[in-house]
TORLOPA-261704 format. One record per atom (N, C-alpha, C): residue number from 0; residue in one letter; x, y, z. Coordinates in pm, whole numbers. Last residue first. Layout:
r resi:NUM, resn:A, x:X, y:Y, z:Z
...
//
This chain:
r resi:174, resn:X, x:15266, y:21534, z:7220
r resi:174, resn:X, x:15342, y:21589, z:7268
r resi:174, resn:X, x:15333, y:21733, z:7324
r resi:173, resn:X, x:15062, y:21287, z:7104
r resi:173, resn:X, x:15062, y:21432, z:7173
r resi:173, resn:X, x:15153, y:21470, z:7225
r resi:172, resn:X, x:15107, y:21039, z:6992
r resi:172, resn:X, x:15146, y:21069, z:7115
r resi:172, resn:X, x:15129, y:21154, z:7222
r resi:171, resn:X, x:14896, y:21086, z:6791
r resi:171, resn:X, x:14896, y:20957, z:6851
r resi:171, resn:X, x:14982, y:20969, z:6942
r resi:170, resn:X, x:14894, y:21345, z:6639
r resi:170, resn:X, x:14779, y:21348, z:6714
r resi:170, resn:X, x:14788, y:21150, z:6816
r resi:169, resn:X, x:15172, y:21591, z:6682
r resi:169, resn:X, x:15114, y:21458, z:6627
r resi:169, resn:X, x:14985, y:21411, z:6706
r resi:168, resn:X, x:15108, y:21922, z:6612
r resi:168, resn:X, x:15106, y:21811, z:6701
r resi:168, resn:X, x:15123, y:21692, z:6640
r resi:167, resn:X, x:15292, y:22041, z:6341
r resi:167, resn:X, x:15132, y:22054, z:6429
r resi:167, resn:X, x:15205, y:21946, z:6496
r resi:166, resn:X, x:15537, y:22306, z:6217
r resi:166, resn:X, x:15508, y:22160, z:6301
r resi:166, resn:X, x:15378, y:22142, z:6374
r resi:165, resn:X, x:15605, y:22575, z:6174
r resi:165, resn:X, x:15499, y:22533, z:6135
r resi:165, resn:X, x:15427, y:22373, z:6114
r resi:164, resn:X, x:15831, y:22679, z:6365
r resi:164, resn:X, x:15807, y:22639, z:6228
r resi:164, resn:X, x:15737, y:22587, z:6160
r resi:163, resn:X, x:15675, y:22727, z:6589
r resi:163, resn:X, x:15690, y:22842, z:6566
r resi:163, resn:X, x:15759, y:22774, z:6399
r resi:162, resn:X, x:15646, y:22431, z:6691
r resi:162, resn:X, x:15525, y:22469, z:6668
r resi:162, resn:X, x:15563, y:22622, z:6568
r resi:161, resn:X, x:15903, y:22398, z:6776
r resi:161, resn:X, x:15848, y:22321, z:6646
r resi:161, resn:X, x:15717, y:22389, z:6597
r resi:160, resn:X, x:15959, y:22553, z:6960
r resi:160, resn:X, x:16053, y:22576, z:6827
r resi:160, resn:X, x:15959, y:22481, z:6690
r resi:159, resn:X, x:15808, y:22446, z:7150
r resi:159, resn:X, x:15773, y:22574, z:7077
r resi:159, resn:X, x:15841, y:22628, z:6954
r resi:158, resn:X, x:15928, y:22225, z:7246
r resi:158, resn:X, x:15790, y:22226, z:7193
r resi:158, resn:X, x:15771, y:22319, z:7106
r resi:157, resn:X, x:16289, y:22248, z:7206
r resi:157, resn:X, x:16128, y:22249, z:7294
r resi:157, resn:X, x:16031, y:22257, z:7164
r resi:156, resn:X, x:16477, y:22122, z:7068
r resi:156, resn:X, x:16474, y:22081, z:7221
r resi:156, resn:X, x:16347, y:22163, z:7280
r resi:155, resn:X, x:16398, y:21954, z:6751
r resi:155, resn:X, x:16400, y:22047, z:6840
r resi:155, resn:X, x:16390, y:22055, z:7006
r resi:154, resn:X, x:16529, y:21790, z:6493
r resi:154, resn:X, x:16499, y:21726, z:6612
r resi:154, resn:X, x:16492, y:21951, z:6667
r resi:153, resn:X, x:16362, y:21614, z:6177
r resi:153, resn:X, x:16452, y:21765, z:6286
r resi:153, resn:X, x:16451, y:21749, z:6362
r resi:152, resn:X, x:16380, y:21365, z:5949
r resi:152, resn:X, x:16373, y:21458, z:6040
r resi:152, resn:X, x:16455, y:21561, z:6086
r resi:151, resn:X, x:16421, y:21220, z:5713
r resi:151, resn:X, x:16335, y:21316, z:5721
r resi:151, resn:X, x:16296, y:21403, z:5881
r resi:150, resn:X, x:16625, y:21039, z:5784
r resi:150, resn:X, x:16693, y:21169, z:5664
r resi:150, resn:X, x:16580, y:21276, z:5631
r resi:149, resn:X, x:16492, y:20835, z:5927
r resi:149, resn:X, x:16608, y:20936, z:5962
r resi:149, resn:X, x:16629, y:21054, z:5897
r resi:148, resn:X, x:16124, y:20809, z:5865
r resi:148, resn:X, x:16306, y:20794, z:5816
r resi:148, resn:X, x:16383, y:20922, z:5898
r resi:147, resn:X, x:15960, y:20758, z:6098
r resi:147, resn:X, x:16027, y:20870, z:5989
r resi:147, resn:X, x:16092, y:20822, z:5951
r resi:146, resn:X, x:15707, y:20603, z:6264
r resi:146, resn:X, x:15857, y:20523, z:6213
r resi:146, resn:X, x:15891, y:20597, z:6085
r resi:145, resn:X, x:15493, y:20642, z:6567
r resi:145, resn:X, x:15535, y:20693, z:6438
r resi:145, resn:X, x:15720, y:20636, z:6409
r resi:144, resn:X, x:15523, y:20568, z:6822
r resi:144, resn:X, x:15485, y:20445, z:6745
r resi:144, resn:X, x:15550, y:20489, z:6595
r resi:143, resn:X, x:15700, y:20793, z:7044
r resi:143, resn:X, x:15622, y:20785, z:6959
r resi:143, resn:X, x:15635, y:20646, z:6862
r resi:142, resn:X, x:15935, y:20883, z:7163
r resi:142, resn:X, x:15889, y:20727, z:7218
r resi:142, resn:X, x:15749, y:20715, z:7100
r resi:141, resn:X, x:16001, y:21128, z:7148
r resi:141, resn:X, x:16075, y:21019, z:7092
r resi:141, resn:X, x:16025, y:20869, z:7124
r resi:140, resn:X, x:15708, y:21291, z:7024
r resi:140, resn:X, x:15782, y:21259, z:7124
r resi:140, resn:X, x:15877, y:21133, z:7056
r resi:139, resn:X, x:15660, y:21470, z:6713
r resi:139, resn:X, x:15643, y:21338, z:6840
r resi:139, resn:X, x:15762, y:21396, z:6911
r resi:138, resn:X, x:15543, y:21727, z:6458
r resi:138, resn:X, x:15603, y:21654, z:6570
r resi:138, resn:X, x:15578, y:21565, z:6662
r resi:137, resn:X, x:15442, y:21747, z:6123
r resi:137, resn:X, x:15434, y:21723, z:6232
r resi:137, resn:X, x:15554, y:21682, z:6323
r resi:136, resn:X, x:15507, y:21738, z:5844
r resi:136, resn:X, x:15461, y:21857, z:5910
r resi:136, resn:X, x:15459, y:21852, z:6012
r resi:135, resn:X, x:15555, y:21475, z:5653
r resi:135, resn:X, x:15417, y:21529, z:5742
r resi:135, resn:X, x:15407, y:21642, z:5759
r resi:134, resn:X, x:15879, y:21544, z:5604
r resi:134, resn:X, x:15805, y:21474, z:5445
r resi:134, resn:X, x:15614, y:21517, z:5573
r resi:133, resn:X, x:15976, y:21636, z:5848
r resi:133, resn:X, x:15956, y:21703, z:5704
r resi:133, resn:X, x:15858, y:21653, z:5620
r resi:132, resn:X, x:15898, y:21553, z:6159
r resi:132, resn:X, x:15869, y:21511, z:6045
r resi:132, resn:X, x:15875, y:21592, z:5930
r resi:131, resn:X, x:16075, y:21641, z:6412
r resi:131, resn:X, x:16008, y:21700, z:6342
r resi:131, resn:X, x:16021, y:21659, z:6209
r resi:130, resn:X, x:16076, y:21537, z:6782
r resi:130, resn:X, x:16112, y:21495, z:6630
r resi:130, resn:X, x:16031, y:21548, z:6545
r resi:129, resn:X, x:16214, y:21699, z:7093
r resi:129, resn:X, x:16095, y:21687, z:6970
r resi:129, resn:X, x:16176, y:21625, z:6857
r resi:128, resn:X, x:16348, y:21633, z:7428
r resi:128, resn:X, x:16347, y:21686, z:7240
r resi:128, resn:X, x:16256, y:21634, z:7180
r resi:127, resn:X, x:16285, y:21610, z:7649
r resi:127, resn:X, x:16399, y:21641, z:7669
r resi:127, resn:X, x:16405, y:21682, z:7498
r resi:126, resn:X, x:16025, y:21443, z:7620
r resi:126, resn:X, x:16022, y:21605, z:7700
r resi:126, resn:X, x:16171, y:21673, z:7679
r resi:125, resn:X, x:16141, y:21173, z:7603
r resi:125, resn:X, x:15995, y:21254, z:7631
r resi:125, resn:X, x:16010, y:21339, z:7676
r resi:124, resn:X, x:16336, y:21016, z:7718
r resi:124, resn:X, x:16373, y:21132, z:7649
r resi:124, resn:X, x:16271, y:21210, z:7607
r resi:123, resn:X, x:16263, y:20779, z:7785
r resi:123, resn:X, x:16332, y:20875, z:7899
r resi:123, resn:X, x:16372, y:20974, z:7873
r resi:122, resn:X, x:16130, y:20608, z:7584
r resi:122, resn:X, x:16062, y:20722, z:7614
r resi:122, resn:X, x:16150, y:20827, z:7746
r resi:121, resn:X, x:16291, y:20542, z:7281
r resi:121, resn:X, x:16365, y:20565, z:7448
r resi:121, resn:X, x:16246, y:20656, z:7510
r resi:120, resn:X, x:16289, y:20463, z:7047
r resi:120, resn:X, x:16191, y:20465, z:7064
r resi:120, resn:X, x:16208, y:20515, z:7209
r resi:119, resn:X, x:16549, y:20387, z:6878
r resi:119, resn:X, x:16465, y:20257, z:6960
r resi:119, resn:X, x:16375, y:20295, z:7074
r resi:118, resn:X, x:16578, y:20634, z:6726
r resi:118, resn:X, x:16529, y:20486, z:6668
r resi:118, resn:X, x:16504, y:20379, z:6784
r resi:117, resn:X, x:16559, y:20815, z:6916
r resi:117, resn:X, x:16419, y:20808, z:6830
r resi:117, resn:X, x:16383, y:20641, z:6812
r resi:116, resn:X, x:16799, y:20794, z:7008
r resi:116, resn:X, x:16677, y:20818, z:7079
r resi:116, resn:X, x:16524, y:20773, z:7042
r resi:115, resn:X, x:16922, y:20769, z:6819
r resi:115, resn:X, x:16945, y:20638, z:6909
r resi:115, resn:X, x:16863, y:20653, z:6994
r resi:114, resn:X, x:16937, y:21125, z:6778
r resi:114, resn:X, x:16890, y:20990, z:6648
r resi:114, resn:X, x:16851, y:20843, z:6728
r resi:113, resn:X, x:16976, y:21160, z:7010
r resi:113, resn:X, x:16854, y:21193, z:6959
r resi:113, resn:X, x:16810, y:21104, z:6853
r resi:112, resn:X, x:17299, y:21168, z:6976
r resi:112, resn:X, x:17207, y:21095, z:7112
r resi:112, resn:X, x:17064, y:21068, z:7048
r resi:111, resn:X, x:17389, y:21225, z:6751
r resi:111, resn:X, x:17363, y:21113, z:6755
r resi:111, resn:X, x:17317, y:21040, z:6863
r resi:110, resn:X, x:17304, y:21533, z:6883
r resi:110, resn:X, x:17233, y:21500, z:6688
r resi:110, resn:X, x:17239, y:21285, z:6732
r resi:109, resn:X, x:17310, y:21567, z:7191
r resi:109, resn:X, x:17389, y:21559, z:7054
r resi:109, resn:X, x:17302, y:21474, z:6990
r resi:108, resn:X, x:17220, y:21766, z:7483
r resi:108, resn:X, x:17219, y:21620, z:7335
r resi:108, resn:X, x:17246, y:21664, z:7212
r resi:107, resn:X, x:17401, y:21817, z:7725
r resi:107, resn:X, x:17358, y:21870, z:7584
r resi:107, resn:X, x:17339, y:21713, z:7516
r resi:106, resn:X, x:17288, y:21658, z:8089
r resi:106, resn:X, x:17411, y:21752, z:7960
r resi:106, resn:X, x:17359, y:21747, z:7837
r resi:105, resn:X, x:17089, y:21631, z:8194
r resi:105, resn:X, x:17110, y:21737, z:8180
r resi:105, resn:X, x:17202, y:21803, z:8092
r resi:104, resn:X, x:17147, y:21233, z:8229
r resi:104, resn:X, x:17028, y:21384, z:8247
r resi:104, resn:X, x:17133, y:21506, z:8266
r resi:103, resn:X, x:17393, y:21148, z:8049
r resi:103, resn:X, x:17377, y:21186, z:8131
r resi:103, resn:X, x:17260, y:21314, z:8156
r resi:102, resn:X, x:17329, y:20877, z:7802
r resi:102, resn:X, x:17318, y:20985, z:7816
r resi:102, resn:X, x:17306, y:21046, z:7987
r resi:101, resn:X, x:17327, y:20570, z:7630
r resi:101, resn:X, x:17413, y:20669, z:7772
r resi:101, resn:X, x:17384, y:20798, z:7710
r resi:100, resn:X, x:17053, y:20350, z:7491
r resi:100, resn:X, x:17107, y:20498, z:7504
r resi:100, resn:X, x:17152, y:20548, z:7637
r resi:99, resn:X, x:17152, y:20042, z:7404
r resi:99, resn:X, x:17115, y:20138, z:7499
r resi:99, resn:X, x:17183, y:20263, z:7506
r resi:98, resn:X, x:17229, y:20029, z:7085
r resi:98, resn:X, x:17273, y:20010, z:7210
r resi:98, resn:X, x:17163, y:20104, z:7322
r resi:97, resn:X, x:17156, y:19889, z:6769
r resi:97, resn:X, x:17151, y:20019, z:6864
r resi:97, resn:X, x:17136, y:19947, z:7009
r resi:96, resn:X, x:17303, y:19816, z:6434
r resi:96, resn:X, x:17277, y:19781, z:6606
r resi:96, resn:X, x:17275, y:19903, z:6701
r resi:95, resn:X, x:17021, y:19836, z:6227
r resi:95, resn:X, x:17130, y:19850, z:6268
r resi:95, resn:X, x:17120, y:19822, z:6445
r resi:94, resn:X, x:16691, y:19785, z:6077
r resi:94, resn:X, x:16897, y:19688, z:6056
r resi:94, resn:X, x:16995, y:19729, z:6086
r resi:93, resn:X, x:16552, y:19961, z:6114
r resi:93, resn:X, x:16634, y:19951, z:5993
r resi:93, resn:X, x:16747, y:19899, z:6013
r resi:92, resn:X, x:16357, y:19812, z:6244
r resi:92, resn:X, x:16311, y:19791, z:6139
r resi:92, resn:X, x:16438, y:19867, z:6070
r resi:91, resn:X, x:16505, y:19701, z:6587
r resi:91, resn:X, x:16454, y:19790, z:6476
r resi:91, resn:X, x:16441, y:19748, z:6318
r resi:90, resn:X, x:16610, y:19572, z:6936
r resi:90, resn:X, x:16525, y:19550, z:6838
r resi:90, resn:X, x:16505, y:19679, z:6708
r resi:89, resn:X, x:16889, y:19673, z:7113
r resi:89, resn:X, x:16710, y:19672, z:7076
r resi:89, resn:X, x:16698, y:19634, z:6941
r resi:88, resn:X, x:17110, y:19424, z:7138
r resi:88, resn:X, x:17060, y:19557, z:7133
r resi:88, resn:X, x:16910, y:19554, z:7062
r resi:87, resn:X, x:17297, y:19222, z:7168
r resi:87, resn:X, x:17104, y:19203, z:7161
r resi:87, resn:X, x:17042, y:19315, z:7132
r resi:86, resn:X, x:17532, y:19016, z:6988
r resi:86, resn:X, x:17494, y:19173, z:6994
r resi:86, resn:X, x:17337, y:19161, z:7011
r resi:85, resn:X, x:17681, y:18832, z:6889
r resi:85, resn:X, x:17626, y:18815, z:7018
r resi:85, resn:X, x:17518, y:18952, z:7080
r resi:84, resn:X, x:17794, y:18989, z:6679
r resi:84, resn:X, x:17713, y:18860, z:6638
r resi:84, resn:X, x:17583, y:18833, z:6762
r resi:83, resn:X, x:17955, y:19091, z:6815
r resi:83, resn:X, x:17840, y:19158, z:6703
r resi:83, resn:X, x:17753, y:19088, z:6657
r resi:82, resn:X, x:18109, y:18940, z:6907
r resi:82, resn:X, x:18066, y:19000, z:7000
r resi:82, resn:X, x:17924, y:19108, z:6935
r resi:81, resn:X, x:18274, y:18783, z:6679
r resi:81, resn:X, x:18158, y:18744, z:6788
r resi:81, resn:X, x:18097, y:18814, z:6891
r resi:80, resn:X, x:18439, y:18893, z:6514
r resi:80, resn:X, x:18316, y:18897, z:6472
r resi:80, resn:X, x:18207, y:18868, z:6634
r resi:79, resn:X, x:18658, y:18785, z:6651
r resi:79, resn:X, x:18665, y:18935, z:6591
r resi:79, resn:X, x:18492, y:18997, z:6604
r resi:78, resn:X, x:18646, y:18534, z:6624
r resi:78, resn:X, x:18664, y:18602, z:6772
r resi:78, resn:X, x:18668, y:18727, z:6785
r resi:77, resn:X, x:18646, y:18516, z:6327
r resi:77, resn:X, x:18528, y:18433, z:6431
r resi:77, resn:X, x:18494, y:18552, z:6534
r resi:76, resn:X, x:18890, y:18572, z:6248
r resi:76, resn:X, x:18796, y:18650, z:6210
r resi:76, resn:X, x:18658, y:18613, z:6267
r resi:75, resn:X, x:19062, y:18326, z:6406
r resi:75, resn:X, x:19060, y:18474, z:6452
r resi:75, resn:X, x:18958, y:18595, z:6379
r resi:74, resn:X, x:18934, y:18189, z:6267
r resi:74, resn:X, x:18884, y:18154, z:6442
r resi:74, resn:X, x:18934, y:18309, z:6485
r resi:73, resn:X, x:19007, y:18191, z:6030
r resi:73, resn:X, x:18866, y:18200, z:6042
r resi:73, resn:X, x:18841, y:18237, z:6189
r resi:72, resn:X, x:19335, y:18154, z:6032
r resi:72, resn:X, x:19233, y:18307, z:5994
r resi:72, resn:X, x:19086, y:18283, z:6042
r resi:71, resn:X, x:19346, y:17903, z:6149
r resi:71, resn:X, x:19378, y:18022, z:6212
r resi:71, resn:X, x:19317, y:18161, z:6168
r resi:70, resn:X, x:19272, y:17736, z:5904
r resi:70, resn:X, x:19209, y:17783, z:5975
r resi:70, resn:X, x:19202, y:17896, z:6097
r resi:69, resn:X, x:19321, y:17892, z:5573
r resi:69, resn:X, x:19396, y:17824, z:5680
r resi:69, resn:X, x:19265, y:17845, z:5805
r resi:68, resn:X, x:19208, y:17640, z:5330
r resi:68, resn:X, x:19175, y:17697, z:5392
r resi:68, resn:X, x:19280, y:17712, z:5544
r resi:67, resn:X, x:19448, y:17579, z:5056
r resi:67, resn:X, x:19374, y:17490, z:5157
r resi:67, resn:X, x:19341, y:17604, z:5223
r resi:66, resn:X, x:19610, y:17521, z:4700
r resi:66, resn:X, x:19551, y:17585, z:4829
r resi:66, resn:X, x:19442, y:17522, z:4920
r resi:65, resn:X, x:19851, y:17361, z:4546
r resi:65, resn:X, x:19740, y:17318, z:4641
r resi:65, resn:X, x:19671, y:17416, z:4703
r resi:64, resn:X, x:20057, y:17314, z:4262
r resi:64, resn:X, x:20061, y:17395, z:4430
r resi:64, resn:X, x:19894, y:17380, z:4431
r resi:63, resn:X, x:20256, y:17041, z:4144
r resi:63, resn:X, x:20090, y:17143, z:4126
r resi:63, resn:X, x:20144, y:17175, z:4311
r resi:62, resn:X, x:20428, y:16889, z:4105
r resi:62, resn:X, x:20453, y:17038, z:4019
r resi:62, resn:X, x:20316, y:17119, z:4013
r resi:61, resn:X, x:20441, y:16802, z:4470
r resi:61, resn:X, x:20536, y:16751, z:4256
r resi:61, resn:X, x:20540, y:16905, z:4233
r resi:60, resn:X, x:20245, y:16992, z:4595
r resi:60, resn:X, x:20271, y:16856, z:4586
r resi:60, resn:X, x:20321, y:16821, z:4444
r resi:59, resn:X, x:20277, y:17260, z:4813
r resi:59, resn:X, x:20354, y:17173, z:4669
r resi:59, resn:X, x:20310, y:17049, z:4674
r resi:58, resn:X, x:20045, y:17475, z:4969
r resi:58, resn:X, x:20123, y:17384, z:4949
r resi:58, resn:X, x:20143, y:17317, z:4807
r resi:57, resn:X, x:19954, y:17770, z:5107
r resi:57, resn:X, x:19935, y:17705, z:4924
r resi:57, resn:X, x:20042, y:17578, z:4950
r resi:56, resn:X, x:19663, y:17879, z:5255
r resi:56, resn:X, x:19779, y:17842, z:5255
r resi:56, resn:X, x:19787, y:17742, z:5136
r resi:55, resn:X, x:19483, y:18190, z:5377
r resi:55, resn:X, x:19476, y:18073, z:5260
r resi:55, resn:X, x:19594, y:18023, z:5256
r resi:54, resn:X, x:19460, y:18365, z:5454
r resi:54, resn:X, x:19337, y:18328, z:5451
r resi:54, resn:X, x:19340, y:18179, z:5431
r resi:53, resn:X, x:19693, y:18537, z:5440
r resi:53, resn:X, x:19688, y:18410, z:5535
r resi:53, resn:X, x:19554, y:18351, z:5595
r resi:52, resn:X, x:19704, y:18727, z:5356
r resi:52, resn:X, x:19605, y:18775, z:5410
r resi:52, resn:X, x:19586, y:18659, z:5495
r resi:51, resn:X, x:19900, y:18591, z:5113
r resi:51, resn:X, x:19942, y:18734, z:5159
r resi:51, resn:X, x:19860, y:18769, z:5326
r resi:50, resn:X, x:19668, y:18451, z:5047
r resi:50, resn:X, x:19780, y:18371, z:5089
r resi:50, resn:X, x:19853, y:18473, z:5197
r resi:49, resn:X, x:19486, y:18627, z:4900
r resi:49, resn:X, x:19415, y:18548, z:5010
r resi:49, resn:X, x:19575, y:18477, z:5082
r resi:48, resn:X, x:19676, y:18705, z:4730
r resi:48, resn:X, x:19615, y:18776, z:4808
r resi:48, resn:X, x:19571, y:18728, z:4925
r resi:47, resn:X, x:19737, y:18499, z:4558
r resi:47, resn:X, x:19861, y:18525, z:4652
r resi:47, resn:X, x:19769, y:18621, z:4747
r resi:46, resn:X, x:19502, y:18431, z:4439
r resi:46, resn:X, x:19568, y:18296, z:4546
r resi:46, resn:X, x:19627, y:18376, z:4632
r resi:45, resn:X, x:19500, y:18593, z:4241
r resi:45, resn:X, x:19410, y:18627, z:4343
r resi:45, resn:X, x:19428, y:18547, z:4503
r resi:44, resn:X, x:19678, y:18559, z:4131
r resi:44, resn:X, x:19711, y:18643, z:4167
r resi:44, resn:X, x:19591, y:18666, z:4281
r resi:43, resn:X, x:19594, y:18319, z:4001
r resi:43, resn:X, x:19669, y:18307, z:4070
r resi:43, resn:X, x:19728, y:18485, z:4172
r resi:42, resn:X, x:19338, y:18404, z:3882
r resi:42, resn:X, x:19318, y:18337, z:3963
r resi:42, resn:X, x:19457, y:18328, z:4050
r resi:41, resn:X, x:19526, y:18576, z:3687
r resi:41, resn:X, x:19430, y:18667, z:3755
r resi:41, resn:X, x:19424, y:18573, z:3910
r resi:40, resn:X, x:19579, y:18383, z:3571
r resi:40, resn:X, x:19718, y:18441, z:3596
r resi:40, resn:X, x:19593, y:18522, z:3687
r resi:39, resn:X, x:19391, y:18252, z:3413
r resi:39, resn:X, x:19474, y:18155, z:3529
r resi:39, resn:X, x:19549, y:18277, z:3606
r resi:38, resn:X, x:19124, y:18509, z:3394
r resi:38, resn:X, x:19239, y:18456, z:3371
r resi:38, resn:X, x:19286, y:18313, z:3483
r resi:37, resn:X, x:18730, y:18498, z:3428
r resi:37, resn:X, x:18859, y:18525, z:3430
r resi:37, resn:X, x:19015, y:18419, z:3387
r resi:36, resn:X, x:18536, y:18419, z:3322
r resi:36, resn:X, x:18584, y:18548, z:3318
r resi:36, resn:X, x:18695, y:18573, z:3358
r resi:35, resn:X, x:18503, y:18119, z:3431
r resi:35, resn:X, x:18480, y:18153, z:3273
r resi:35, resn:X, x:18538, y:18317, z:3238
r resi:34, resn:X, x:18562, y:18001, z:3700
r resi:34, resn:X, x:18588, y:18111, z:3661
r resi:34, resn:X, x:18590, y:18121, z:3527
r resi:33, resn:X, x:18622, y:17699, z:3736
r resi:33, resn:X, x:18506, y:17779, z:3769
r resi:33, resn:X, x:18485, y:17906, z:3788
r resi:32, resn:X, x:18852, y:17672, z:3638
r resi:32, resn:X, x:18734, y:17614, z:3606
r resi:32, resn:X, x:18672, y:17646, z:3645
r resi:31, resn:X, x:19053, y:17739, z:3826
r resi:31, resn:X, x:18996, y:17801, z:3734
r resi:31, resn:X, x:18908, y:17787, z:3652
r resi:30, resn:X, x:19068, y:17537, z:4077
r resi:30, resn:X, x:19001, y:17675, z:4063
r resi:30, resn:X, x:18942, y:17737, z:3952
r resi:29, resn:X, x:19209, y:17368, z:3870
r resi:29, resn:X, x:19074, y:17369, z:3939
r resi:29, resn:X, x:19040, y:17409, z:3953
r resi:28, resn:X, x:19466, y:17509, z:3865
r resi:28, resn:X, x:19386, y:17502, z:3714
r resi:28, resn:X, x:19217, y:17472, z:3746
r resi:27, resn:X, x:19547, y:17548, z:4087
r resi:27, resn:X, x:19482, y:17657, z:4057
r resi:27, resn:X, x:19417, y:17620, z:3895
r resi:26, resn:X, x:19398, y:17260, z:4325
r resi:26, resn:X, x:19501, y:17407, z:4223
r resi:26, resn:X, x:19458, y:17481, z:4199
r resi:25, resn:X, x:19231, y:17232, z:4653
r resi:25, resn:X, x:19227, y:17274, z:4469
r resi:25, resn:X, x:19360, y:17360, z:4427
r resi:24, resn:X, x:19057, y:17074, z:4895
r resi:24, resn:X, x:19168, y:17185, z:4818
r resi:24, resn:X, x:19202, y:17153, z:4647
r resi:23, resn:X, x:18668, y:17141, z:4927
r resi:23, resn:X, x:18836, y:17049, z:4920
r resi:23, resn:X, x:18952, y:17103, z:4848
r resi:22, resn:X, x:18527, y:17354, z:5050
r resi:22, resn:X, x:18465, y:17212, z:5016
r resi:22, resn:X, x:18612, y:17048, z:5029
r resi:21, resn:X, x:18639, y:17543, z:5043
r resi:21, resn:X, x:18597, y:17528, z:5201
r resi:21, resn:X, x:18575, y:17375, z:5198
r resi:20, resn:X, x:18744, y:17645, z:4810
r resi:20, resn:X, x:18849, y:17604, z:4909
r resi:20, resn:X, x:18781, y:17523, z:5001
r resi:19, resn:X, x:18525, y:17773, z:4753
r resi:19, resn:X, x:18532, y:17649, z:4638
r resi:19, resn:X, x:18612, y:17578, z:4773
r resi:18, resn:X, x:18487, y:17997, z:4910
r resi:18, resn:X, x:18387, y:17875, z:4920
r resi:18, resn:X, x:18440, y:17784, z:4836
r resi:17, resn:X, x:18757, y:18143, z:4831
r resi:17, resn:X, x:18752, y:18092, z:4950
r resi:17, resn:X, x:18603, y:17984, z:4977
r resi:16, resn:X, x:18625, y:18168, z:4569
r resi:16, resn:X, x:18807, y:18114, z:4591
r resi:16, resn:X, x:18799, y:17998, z:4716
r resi:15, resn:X, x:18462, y:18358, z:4640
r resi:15, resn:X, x:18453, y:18217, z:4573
r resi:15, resn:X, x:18514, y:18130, z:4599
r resi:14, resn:X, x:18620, y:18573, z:4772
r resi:14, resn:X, x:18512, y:18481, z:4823
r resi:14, resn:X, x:18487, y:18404, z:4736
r resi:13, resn:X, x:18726, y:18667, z:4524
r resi:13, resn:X, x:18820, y:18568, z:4624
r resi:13, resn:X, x:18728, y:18501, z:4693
r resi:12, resn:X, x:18530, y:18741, z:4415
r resi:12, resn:X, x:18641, y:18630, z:4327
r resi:12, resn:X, x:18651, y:18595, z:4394
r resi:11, resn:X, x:18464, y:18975, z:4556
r resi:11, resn:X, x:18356, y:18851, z:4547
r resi:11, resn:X, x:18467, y:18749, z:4488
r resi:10, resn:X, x:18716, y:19102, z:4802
r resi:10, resn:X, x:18686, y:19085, z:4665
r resi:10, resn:X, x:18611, y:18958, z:4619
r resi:9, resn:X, x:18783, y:19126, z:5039
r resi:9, resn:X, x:18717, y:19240, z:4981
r resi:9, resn:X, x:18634, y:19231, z:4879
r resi:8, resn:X, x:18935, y:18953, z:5171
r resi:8, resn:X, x:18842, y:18847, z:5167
r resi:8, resn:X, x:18691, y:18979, z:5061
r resi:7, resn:X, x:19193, y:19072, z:5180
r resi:7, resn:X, x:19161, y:18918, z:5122
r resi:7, resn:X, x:19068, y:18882, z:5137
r resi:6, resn:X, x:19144, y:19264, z:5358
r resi:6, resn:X, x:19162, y:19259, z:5201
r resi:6, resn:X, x:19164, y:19154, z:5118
r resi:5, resn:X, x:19067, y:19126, z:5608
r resi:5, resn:X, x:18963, y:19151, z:5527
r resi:5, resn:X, x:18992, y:19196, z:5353
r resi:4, resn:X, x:19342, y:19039, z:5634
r resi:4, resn:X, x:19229, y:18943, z:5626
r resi:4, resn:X, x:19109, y:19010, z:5543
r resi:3, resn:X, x:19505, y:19263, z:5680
r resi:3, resn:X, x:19506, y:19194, z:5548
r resi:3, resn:X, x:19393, y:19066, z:5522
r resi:2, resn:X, x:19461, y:19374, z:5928
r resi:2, resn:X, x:19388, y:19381, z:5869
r resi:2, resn:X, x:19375, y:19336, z:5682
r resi:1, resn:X, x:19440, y:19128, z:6213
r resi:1, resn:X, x:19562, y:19209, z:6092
r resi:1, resn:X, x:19488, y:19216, z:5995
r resi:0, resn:X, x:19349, y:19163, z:6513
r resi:0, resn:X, x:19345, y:19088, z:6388
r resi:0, resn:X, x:19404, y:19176, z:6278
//
C-alpha cells in the first residue's frame, strides 16, 4: 500500500473531509461550510492531498469540481489493516498487541523477550529472570498476578542479583 494514503489521512481536517465525503459528495464551497477556521484555499489544498493519496477523487460537473470517496483506497487500507484487527494475542491491561512469546530455551534474553514476558504473564519463564519493582522494592516471578508498570522495572537473571540490591521477596508468588 503506498504510503501517501496515510499522509492523506495524517491530518484531523482531512479526516473530516473524508467523514463529510463518506455521507455524499461535496464541493469544495460545501465542504467549507463546515470549517469556520479555516480557508476555501486551505480546504482546497487539503482536497489535493487526500486526491494526491487517492483517498479521494475530484470530478467536474460545469464549473463545480465534486469530491467522492475513492473506494480502492479503503479496501486497500482495509487489507492492510486486517490482520491487526484479526489480531488475538493475549489479552492486557495496557493496550498493546502481544504475541506469544518465541524464545529458544537457553539462548540469552533480551530486555524485549522479558518485557513480553512479564506483560502476558508467561509462567515458562519462572526461573529463567526476576522482575524488580523500583517504585516497591520487591521481586516476582514473571507469571506473578502483580501489574508494575513497565518503566518501573529491572529485570535480573538470578535470584541473588535481586536480593544483593536490596529487592525482598514478593510475598504472592515467592520467587
Amino acid at each position: 500500500m503506498e504510503k501517501d494514503i496515510f499522509k492523506a489521512l495524517a491530518d484531523p481536517a482531512r479526516r473530516q473531509i473524508v467523514d463529510l465525503l463518506a455521507k455524499a459528495p461535496l464541493n469544495i464551497n460545501q465542504i467549507n461550510e463546515h470549517f469556520a477556521d479555516i480557508s476555501r484555499q486551505a480546504v482546497s489544498k487539503h482536497l489535493a492531498v487526500l486526491e494526491a493519496g487517492e483517498v479521494v477523487k475530484i470530478y467536474q460537473a460545469g464549473r463545480e469540481r465534486y469530491g467522492y470517496l475513492n473506494k480502492k483506497a479503503f479496501h486497500a487500507l482495509n487489507e492492510w489493516l486486517q490482520p491487526y484487527l484479526l489480531y488475538t494475542g493475549v489479552q492486557n491491561e495496557y493496550e498493546v498487541f502481544l504475541h506469544p512469546t518465541q524464545h529458544t530455551p537457553g539462548a540469552p534474553l533480551s530486555y524485549p523477550v522479558m518485557l513480553q514476558a512479564m506483560l502476558s504473564k508467561d509462567a515458562a519463564f519462572d526461573g529463567a529472570f526476576y522482575i524488580a519493582v523500583k517504585t516497591t522494592g520487591i521481586f516476582c516471578k514473571p507469571s506473578c498476578h502483580a501489574r508494575p508498570k513497565p518503566e518501573n522495572v529491572l529485570f535480573y537473571t538470578h535470584r541473588e542479583d535481586a536480593l544483593k540490591n536490596g529487592y525482598r521477596s514478593c510475598k504472592k508468588c515467592k520467587p
